[in-house]
C-alpha positions as CSV (number, residue, x, y, z in Angstrom):
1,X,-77.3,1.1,-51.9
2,X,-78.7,-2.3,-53.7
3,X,-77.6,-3.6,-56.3
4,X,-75.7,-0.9,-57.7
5,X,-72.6,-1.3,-55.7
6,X,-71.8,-4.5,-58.2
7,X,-73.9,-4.1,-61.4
8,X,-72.5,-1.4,-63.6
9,X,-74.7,1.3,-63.8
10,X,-77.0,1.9,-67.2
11,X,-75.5,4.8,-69.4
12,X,-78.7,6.7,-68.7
13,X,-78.0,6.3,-64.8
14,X,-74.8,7.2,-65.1
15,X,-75.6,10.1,-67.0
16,X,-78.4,11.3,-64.7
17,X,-76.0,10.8,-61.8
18,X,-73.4,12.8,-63.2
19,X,-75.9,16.0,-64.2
20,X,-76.9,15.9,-60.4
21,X,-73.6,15.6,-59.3
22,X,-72.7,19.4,-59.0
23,X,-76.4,20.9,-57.9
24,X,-79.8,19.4,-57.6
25,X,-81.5,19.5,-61.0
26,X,-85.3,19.1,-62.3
27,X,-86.2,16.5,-65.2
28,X,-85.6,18.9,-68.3
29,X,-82.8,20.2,-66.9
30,X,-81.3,17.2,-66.2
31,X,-82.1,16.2,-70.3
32,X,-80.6,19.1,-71.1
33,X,-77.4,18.6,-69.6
34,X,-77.2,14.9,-70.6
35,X,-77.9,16.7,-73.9
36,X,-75.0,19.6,-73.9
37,X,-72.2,17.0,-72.3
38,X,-73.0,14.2,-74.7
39,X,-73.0,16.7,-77.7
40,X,-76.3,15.6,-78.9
41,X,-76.1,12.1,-78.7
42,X,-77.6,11.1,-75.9
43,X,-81.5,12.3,-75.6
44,X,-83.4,11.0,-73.1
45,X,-86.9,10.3,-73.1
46,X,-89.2,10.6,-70.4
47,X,-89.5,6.9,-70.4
48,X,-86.2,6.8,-69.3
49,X,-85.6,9.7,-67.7
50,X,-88.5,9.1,-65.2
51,X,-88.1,5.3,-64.8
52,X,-84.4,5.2,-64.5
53,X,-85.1,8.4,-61.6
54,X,-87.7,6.4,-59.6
55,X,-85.1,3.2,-59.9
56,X,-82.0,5.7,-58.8
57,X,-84.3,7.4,-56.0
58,X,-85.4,3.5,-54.7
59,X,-82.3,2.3,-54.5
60,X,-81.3,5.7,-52.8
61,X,-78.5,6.7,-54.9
62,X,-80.3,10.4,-55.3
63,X,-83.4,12.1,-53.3
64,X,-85.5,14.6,-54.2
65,X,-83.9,18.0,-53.0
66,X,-85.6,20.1,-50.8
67,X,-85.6,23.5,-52.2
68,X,-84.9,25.0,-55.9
69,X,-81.0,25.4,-56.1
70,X,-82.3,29.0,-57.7
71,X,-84.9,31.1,-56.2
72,X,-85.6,32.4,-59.2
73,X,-86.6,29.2,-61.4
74,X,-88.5,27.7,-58.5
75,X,-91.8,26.2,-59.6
76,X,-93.9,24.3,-57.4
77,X,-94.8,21.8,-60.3
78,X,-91.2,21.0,-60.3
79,X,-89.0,17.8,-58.8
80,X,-85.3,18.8,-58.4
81,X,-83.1,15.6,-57.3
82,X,-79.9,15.8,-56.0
83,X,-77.5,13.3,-55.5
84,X,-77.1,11.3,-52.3
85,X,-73.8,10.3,-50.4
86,X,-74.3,6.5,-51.9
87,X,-75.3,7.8,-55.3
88,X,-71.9,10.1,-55.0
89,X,-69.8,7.0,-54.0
90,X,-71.6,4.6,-57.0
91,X,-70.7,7.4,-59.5
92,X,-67.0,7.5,-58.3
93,X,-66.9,4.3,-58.6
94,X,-68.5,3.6,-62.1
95,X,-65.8,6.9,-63.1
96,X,-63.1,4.9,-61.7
97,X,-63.9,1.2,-63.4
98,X,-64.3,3.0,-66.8
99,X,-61.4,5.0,-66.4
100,X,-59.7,1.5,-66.2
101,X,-61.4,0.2,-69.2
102,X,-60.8,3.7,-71.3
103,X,-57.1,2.5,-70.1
104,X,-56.8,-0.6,-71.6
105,X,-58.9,0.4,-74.9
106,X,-56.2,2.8,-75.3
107,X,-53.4,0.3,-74.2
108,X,-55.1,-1.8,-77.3
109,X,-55.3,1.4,-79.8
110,X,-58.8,0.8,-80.1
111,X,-58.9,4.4,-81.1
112,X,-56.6,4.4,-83.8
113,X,-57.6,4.3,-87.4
114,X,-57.9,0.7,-88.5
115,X,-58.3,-0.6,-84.9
Protein backbone atom coordinates (compact mmCIF):
# COMPACT_ATOMS: atom_id res chain seq x y z
CA UNK A 1 0.00 0.00 0.00
CA UNK A 2 3.05 2.59 0.22
CA UNK A 3 3.18 5.25 1.95
CA UNK A 4 -0.34 5.73 2.67
CA UNK A 5 -0.72 3.39 5.49
CA UNK A 6 1.26 6.30 7.77
CA UNK A 7 0.94 9.63 5.82
CA UNK A 8 -2.60 10.99 6.17
CA UNK A 9 -4.22 10.96 3.00
CA UNK A 10 -4.71 14.53 0.94
CA UNK A 11 -8.40 15.80 1.21
CA UNK A 12 -8.63 15.27 -2.53
CA UNK A 13 -7.56 11.45 -1.94
CA UNK A 14 -9.73 11.06 0.54
CA UNK A 15 -12.44 12.44 -1.23
CA UNK A 16 -11.85 10.42 -4.39
CA UNK A 17 -11.62 7.31 -2.22
CA UNK A 18 -14.80 7.88 -0.52
CA UNK A 19 -16.88 8.55 -4.13
CA UNK A 20 -15.42 5.07 -5.15
CA UNK A 21 -16.19 3.54 -2.21
CA UNK A 22 -19.91 2.40 -2.89
CA UNK A 23 -19.48 1.63 -6.94
CA UNK A 24 -16.80 2.18 -9.45
CA UNK A 25 -16.99 5.72 -10.85
CA UNK A 26 -15.49 7.64 -14.00
CA UNK A 27 -13.64 11.08 -13.57
CA UNK A 28 -16.76 13.50 -13.82
CA UNK A 29 -18.58 11.43 -11.87
CA UNK A 30 -16.38 11.09 -9.37
CA UNK A 31 -16.21 15.42 -9.43
CA UNK A 32 -19.56 15.36 -9.17
CA UNK A 33 -19.95 13.53 -6.23
CA UNK A 34 -17.05 15.19 -4.39
CA UNK A 35 -19.11 18.12 -5.59
CA UNK A 36 -22.86 17.11 -4.15
CA UNK A 37 -21.15 15.62 -0.66
CA UNK A 38 -19.04 18.67 -0.06
CA UNK A 39 -21.96 21.09 -0.92
CA UNK A 40 -20.06 22.92 -3.37
CA UNK A 41 -16.90 23.39 -1.74
CA UNK A 42 -14.81 21.19 -2.91
CA UNK A 43 -14.26 21.29 -6.96
CA UNK A 44 -11.76 19.37 -8.23
CA UNK A 45 -9.81 20.12 -11.20
CA UNK A 46 -8.53 17.83 -13.61
CA UNK A 47 -5.04 18.56 -12.32
CA UNK A 48 -5.99 17.04 -9.27
CA UNK A 49 -8.47 14.82 -10.08
CA UNK A 50 -6.12 12.95 -12.64
CA UNK A 51 -2.85 13.32 -10.72
CA UNK A 52 -4.07 12.47 -7.35
CA UNK A 53 -5.94 9.09 -9.47
CA UNK A 54 -2.67 7.95 -11.19
CA UNK A 55 -0.86 8.45 -7.41
CA UNK A 56 -3.99 6.39 -5.75
CA UNK A 57 -3.93 3.78 -8.67
CA UNK A 58 0.27 3.46 -8.12
CA UNK A 59 0.13 3.05 -4.88
CA UNK A 60 -2.84 0.49 -5.49
CA UNK A 61 -5.25 1.94 -3.21
CA UNK A 62 -7.97 1.85 -6.32
CA UNK A 63 -7.78 0.01 -9.99
CA UNK A 64 -9.44 0.71 -12.90
CA UNK A 65 -12.74 -1.37 -12.86
CA UNK A 66 -13.42 -3.65 -15.41
CA UNK A 67 -16.75 -2.96 -16.77
CA UNK A 68 -19.30 0.23 -16.48
CA UNK A 69 -21.20 -0.35 -13.11
CA UNK A 70 -24.33 0.75 -15.64
CA UNK A 71 -24.86 -0.79 -19.01
CA UNK A 72 -26.43 1.96 -20.03
CA UNK A 73 -23.75 4.97 -19.42
CA UNK A 74 -21.02 2.77 -20.70
CA UNK A 75 -18.68 4.64 -23.09
CA UNK A 76 -15.56 3.23 -24.29
CA UNK A 77 -13.75 6.68 -23.93
CA UNK A 78 -14.40 6.29 -20.33
CA UNK A 79 -12.11 5.10 -17.05
CA UNK A 80 -14.26 3.88 -14.19
CA UNK A 81 -12.04 3.18 -10.89
CA UNK A 82 -13.14 1.32 -8.16
CA UNK A 83 -11.76 1.02 -4.95
CA UNK A 84 -9.32 -1.80 -3.99
CA UNK A 85 -9.19 -3.95 -0.70
CA UNK A 86 -5.99 -1.67 0.53
CA UNK A 87 -7.63 1.58 -0.74
CA UNK A 88 -10.84 0.27 1.39
CA UNK A 89 -8.69 -0.43 4.52
CA UNK A 90 -6.65 3.20 4.05
CA UNK A 91 -10.06 4.94 3.89
CA UNK A 92 -11.35 3.23 7.13
CA UNK A 93 -8.58 4.12 8.55
CA UNK A 94 -8.17 7.93 7.64
CA UNK A 95 -12.37 7.73 8.78
CA UNK A 96 -11.34 6.40 11.96
CA UNK A 97 -8.20 8.86 12.86
CA UNK A 98 -10.50 11.85 11.98
CA UNK A 99 -13.24 10.67 13.73
CA UNK A 100 -10.73 10.86 16.78
CA UNK A 101 -9.67 14.32 15.91
CA UNK A 102 -13.52 15.50 15.21
CA UNK A 103 -13.64 14.04 18.97
CA UNK A 104 -11.35 16.10 20.56
CA UNK A 105 -12.26 19.33 18.49
CA UNK A 106 -15.53 18.81 19.95
CA UNK A 107 -14.17 17.87 23.50
CA UNK A 108 -12.37 21.57 22.99
CA UNK A 109 -15.74 23.36 21.63
CA UNK A 110 -13.97 24.33 18.70
CA UNK A 111 -17.35 24.59 17.19
CA UNK A 112 -18.89 26.79 19.48
CA UNK A 113 -19.31 30.51 18.81
CA UNK A 114 -16.28 32.34 20.17
CA UNK A 115 -14.12 29.17 20.03
Amino acid sequence: MGETANAWLTRPAFLILLAVSDRPRHGLGIVEEVEERTDGTVKLGPGTLYGTLKRLAREGLIAEASQAPDPSDDDPRRRYYRLTAGGREALRQETADLRRLLDVAVGKHVLESGA
